[in-house]
MDAnalysis code that builds the backbone (N, CA, C; Angstrom):
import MDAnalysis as mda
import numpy as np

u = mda.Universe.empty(204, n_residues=68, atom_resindex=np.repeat(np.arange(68), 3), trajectory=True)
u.add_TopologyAttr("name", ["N", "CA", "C"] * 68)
u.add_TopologyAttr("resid", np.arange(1, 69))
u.add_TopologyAttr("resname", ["UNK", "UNK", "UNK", "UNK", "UNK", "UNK", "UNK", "UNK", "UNK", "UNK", "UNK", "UNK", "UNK", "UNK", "UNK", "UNK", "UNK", "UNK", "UNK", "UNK", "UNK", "UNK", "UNK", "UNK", "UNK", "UNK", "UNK", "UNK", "UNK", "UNK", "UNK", "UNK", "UNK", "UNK", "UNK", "UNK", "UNK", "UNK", "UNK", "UNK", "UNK", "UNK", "UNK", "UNK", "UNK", "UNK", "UNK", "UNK", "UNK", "UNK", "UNK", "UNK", "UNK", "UNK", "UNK", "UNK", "UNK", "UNK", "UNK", "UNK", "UNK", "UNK", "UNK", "UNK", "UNK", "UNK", "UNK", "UNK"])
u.atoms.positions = np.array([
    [12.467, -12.614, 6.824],
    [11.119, -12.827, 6.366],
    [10.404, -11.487, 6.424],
    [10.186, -10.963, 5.481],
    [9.344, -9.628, 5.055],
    [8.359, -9.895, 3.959],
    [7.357, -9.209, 4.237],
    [6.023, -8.697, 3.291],
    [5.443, -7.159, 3.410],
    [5.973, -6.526, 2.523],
    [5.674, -5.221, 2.050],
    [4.093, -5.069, 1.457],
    [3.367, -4.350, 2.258],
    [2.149, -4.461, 1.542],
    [1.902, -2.901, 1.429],
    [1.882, -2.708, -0.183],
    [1.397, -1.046, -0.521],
    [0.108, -0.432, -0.987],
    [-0.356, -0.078, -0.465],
    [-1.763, 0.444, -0.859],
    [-1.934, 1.950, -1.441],
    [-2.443, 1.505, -2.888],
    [-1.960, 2.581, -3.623],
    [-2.921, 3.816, -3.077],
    [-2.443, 4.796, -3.540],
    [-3.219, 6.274, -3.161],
    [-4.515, 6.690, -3.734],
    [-5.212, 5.910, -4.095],
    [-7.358, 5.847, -4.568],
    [-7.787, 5.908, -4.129],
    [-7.109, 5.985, -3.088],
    [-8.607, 6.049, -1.673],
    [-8.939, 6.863, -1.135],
    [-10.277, 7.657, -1.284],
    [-10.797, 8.983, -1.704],
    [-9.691, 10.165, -0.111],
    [-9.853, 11.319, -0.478],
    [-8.887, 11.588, 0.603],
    [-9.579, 12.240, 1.111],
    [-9.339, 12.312, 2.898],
    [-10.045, 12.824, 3.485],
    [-8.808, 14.132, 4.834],
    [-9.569, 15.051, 4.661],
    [-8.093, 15.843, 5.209],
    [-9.053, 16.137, 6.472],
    [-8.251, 15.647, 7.516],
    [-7.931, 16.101, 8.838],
    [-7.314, 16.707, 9.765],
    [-7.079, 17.910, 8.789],
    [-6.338, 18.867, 9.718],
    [-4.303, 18.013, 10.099],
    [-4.087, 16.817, 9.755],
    [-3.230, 16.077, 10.188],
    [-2.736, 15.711, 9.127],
    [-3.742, 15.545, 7.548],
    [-2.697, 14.525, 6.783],
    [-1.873, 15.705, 5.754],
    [-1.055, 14.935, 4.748],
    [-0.618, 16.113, 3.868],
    [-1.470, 16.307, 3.004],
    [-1.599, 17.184, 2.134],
    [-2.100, 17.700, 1.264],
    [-2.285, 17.019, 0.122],
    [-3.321, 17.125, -0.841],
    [-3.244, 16.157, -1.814],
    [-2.002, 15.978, -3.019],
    [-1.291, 17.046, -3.063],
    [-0.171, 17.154, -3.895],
    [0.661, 16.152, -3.284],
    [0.721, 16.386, -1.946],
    [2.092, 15.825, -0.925],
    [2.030, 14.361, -1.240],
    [0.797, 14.030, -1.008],
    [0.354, 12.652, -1.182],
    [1.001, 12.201, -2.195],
    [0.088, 12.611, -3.138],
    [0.669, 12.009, -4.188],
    [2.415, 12.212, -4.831],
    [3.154, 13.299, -4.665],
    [4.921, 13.135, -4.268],
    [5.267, 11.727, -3.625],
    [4.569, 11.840, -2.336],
    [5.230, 10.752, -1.133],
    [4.863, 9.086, -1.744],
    [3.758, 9.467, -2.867],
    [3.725, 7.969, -3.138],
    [4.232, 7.679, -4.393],
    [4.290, 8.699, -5.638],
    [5.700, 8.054, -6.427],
    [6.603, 7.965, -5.539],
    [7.407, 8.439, -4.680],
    [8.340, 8.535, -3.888],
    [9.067, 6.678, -3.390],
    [7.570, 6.320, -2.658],
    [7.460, 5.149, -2.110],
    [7.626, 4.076, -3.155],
    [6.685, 4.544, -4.348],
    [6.778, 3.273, -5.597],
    [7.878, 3.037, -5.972],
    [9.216, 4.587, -6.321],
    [10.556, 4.477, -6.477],
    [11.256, 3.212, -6.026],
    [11.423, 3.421, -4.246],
    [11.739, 3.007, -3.733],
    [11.755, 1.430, -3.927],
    [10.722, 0.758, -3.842],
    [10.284, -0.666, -4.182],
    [10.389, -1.475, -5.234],
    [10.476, -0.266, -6.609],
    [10.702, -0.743, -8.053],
    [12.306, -1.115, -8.026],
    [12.963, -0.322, -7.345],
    [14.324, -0.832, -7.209],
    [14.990, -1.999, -5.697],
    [14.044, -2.642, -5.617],
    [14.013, -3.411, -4.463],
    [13.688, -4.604, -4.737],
    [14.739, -5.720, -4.202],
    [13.904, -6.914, -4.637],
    [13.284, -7.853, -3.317],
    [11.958, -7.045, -2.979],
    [11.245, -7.379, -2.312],
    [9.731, -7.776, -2.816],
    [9.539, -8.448, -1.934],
    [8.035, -9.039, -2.010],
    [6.960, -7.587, -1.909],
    [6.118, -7.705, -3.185],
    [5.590, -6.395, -3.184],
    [3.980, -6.552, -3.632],
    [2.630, -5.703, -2.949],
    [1.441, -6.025, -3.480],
    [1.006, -4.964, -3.470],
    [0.129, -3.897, -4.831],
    [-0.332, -3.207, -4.467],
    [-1.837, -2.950, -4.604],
    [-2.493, -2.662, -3.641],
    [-3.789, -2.905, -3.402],
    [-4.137, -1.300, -3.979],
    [-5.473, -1.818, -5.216],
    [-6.261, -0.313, -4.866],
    [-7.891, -0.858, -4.892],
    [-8.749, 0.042, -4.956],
    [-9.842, 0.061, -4.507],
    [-10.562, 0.704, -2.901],
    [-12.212, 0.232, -2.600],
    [-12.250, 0.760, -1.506],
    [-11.964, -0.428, -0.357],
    [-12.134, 0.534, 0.655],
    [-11.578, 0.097, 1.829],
    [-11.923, -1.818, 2.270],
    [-13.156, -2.332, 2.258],
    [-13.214, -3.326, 2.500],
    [-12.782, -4.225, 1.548],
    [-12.286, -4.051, 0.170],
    [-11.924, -4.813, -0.445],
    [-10.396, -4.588, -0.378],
    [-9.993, -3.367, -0.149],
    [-8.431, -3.706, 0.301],
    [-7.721, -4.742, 1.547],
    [-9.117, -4.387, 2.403],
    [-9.250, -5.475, 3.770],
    [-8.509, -6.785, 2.759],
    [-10.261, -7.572, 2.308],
    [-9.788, -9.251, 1.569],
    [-8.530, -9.111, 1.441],
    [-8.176, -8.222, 0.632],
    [-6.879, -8.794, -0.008],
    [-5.831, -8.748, 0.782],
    [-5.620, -7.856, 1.375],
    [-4.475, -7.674, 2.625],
    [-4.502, -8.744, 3.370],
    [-5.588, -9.493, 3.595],
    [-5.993, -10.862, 4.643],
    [-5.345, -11.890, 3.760],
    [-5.938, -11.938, 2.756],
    [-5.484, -13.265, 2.334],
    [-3.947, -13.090, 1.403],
    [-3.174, -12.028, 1.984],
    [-1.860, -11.976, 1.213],
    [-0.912, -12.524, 2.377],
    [-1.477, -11.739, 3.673],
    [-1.031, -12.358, 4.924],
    [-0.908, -13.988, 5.023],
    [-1.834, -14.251, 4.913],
    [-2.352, -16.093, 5.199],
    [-1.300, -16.664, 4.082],
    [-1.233, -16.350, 2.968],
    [-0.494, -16.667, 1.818],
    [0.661, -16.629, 1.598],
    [1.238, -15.377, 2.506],
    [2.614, -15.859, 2.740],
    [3.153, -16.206, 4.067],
    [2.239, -16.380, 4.971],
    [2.722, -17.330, 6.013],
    [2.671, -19.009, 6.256],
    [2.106, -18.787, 5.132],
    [1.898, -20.464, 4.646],
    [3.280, -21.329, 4.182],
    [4.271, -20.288, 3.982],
    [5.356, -20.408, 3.030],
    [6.266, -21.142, 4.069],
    [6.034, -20.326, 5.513],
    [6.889, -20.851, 6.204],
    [6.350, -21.408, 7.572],
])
């Protein structure tokens, strides 16, 4: 039982000395999309801002634990 939840890269970036760079970012997340397009897994990808990625992440949770 898995749920992959991907949240696409729109969300304004904020560099902290910690994250990668905006190029990197965006590499590491075609990278990630690769990965999943050839996967047959359960897949959602959220964009927008932050509290509306919240809803949806909530009710993807609830939605597939309902299943089982």
């Amino acid at each position: 039982m898995d749920l992959y939840i991907y949240l696409c890269e729109d969300a304004p970036f904020i560099q902290d000395g910690r994250r990668l760079s905006v190029d990197e970012r965006s590499l590491l997340d075609k990278s990630h999309r690769s990965f999943f397009e050839n996967k047959p897994l359960i897949q959602f990808n959220y964009e927008g801002g932050y509290e509306k990625r919240l809803e949806h992440v909530i009710a993807a949770i609830e939605k597939f634990l309902t299943k089982f």
